[in-house]
N, C-alpha and C positions, 0 to 999 in steps of 0.2 A: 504493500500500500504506500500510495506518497507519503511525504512527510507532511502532518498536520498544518495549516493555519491557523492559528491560534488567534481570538478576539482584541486581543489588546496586549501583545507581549511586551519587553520594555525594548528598549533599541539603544544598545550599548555598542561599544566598540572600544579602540584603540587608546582614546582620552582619558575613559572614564578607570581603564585598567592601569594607565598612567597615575594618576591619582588617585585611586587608593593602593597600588603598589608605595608611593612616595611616604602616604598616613603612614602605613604598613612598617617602610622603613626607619617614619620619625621614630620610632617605639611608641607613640602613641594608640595603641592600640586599644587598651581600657575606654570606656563612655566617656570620657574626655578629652580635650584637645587643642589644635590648632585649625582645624579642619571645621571642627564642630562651630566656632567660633567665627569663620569666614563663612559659614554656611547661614549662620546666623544674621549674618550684616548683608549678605547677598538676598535674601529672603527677606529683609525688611525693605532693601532697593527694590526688588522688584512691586510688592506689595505697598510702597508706599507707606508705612507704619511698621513698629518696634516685630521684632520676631523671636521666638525659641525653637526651637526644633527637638521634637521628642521622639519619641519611639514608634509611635505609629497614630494616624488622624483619629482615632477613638481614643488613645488618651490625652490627646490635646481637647477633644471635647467633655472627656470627665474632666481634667482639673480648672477646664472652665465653671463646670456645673460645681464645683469645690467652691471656687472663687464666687460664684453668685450665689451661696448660701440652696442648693438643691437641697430636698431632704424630703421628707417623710408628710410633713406639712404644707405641703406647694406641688404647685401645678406647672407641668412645660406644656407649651401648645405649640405643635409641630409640623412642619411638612407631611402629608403621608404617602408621596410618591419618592422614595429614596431609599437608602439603606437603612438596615436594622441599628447600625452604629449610631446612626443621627442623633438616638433615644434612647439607647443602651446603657450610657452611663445614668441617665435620668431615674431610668426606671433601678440601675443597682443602688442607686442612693433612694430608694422608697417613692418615689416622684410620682402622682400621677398623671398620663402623660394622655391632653386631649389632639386629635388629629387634625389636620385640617386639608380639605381638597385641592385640586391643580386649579388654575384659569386655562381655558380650552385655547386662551392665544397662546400661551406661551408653555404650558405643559408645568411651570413654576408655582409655588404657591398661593393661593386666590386670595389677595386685599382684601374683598367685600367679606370674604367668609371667616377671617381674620377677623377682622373687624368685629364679626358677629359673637367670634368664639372668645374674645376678651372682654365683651359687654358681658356675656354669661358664666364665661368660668369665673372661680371662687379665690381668689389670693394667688391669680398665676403668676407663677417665678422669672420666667423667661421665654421667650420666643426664638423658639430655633426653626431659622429659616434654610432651606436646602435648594441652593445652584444644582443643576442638573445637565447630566452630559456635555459640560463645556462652556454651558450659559448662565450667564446671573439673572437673579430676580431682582425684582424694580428696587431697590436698598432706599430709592427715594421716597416713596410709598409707603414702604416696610418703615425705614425710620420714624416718620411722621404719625403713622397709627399708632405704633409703640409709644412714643413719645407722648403719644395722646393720652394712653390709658399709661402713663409711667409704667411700664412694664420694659426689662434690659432686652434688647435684638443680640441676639449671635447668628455669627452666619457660615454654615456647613457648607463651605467653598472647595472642599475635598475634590470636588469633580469641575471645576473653573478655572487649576491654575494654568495665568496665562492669559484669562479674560479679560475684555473691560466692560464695564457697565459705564454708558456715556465716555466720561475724559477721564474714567478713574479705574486701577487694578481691580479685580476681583477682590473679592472678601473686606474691601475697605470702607466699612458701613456700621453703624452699631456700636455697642460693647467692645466685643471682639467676634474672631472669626479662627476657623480651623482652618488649614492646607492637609491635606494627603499626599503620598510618597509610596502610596502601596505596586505591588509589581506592575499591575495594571494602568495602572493610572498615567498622565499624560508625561509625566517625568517621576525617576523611581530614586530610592533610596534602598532598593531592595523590599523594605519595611519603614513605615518613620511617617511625620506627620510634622506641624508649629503650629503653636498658640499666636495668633495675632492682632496687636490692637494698636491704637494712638496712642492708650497710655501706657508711659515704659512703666508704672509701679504694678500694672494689674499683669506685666509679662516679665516682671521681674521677680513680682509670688510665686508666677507659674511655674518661672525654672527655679525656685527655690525649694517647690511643694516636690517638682520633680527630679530634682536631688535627696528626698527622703526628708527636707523640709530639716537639714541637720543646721544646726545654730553655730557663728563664725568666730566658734573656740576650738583649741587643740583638740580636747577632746570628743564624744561621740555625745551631742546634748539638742536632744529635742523638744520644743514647749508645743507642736502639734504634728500630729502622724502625716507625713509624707509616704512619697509611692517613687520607687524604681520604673520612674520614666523615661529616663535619659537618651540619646540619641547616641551612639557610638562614634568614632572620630574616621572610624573606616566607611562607614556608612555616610558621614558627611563628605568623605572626600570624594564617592561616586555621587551624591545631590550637586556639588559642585562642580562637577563635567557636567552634570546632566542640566545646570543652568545654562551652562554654556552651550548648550544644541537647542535647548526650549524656541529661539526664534526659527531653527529650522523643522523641528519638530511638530510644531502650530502649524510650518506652511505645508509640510507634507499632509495632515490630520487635514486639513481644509481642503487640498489636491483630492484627497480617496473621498471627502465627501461629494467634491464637483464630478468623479468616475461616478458615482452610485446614483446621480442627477441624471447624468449623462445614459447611463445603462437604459436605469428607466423607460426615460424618454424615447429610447431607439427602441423599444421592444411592446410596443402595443403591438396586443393580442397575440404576443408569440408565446411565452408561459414565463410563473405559473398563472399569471394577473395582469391587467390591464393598466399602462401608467396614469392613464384618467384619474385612477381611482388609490395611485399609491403618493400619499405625501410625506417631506418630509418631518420630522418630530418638531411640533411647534419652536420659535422661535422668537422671544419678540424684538421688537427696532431697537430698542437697546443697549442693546447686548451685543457685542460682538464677539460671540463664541470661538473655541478653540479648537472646537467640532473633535472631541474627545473619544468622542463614539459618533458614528453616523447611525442612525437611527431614523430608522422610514414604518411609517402607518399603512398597514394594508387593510383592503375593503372588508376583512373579517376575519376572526379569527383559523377559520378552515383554510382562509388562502395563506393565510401567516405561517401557521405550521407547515403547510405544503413547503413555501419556499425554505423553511430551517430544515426540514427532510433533505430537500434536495442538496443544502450545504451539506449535512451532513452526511450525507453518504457521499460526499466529493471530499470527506474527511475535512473540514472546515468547519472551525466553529462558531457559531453566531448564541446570540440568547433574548429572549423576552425581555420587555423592559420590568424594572423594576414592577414588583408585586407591590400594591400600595402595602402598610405598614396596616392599615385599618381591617385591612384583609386575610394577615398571619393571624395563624389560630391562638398565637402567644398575647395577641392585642383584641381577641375576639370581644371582648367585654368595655370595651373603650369607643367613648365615643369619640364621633366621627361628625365633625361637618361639610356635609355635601358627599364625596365620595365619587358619583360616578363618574367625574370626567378622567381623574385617574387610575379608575378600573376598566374605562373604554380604551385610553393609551397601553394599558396592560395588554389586553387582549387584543388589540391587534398590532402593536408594536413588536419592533425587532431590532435587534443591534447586531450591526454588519460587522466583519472584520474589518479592523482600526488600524493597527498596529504600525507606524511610520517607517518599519522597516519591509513595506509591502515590497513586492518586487513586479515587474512585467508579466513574469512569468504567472505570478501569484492573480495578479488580476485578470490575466487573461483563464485563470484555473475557475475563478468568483463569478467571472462572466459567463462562462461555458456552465454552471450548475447551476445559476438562477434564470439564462434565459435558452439555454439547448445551442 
């Protein structure tokens, strides 16, 4: 059998082996470093605001949920087209956690319903808002409701870095905000993730919680429980090659989404589906996505599965969008406002092979098993 395509692999080379051979050699190899520390200041250049870089985008979102007092008494109201991670640390700190639906333009989370779920829930803690496949949500919008009902914004930017919303980075809205660095994602760290905000005291707790939150005496003295979160220095030295490919990395993710435009369009009525009737995954003005995943709306779910069959028996893998979160049976008892326009993206969505390191050969393998 050929060799797999894989939906989103990371696309390394020669650079990134360069510099973490170097970390490797300072001795720095221990979660600390010289590496970790350029990765840090490179990360707040890009983004615009203070950064840390930890161990992976779920626990830059718990020791946010740390920092804004989550717990047992308080409500997060969320995204519900995203990952489980979104809400994960929420709910391990006792949280309960209400959902809230997409806006049919942009697949992002819906203002009006927002709106609705902060007039009715009870002492909510925080608003975590979630960018999706490459795009940011209105942060202009989101600000302003928040700020309306005093409630902090964070924004789960895990799947945007690299975007802008208008004339500003991704994630630079609110409270603070997460980055992701997981294999898949649009630039890797392997594993890893930053807390990031305006204010340098509220990312200067983070990496002190994420040092085990140890107090700056010889000895081992702590006045509150910290967590082994820390980002590795070998692991930073591959995020910082892998900053330095991110402008070519965006323009190739943007190139395979203009191919999957292009397929399309050439193939009414040949199989499995009509282009009439295949759009791409909303989108709003914006946003200027990093097209992280390409992701197209088919006329129904029978034809969705159809063409992910035919990926995959050409050994290619693709996947559904995201499962709303209101939908896992873990969140079955949780309410939900609105719901269906992120469970109609569910079922008939699909995520194409992404991966920047596509080749000719590779597309012409993608083209040949979605349209014969």
């Amino acid at each position: 059998m050929r060799k797999r395509i894989f939906l989103s692999p990371p696309w390394v080379g020669a650079s990134e082996r360069g510099l973490v051979g170097q970390a490797f050699d300072s001795g720095y190899v221990a979660p600390c470093g010289p590496m970790v520390d350029a990765f840090d200041r490179r990360l707040g250049e890009l983004a615009g605001q203070h950064a840390a870089a930890v161990a992976s985008g779920t626990a830059a979102i718990d020791l946010l949920m740390a920092e804004l007092g989550v717990g047992p008494r308080t409500t997060v109201v969320a995204s519900s087209l995203t990952f489980i991670a979104t809400v994960g640390p929420a709910v391990k700190r006792g949280a309960k956690v209400v959902f809230v639906d997409s806006d049919p333009a942009t697949g992002t989370i819906s203002i009006p319903l927002l709106e609705q779920a902060l007039t009715d829930v009870r002492r909510p803690a925080v608003v975590v808002a979630a960018d999706i496949y490459g795009q940011c949500c209105d942060y202009d919008a989101l600000e302003e409701v928040c700020a309306r009902h005093r409630v902090p914004l964070v924004l789960d930017a895990a799947e945007s870095v690299g975007a802008t919303y208008k004339d500003r980075p991704s994630g630079l809205a609110g409270a603070a905000a997460v980055y992701s660095f997981n294999g898949n994602k649009i630039i890797t760290t392997s594993g890893g993730g930053a807390v990031l905000s305006r204010d340098p005291e509220l990312v200067a707790r983070a990496k002190w919680r994420a040092q085990q939150a140890r107090e700056p005496v010889a000895w081992y003295e702590h006045r509150e429980v910290g967590y082994n979160y820390r980002m590795s220095n070998l692991l930073a030295a591959l995020g910082c090659a892998q900053l330095d490919r991110l402008p070519e990395i965006i323009r190739r993710k943007r190139r395979i989404f203009d191919f999957y435009c292009g397929l399309f369009s050439s193939s009414v009525g040949s199989a499995p589906q009509h282009h009439s009737t295949i759009a791409p995954f909303p989108c709003a003005a914006h946003t200027r996505s990093t097209r992280w995943l390409s992701v197209f709306l088919f006329p129904s779910e029978t034809l969705r599965d159809k063409a992910a069959a035919r990926l995959e028996a050409a050994n290619i893998e693709c996947r559904p969008v995201w499962k709303p979160l209101h939908l896992q049976p873990v969140f079955a008892e949780n309410r939900v406002y609105g719901g269906e326009v992120a469970e109609d993206l569910f079922r008939r969505g699909l995520c194409m092979p992404s991966g920047a390191g596509l080749t000719r050969a590779d597309f012409a393998r993608i083209a040949k098993a979605l349209v014969g």
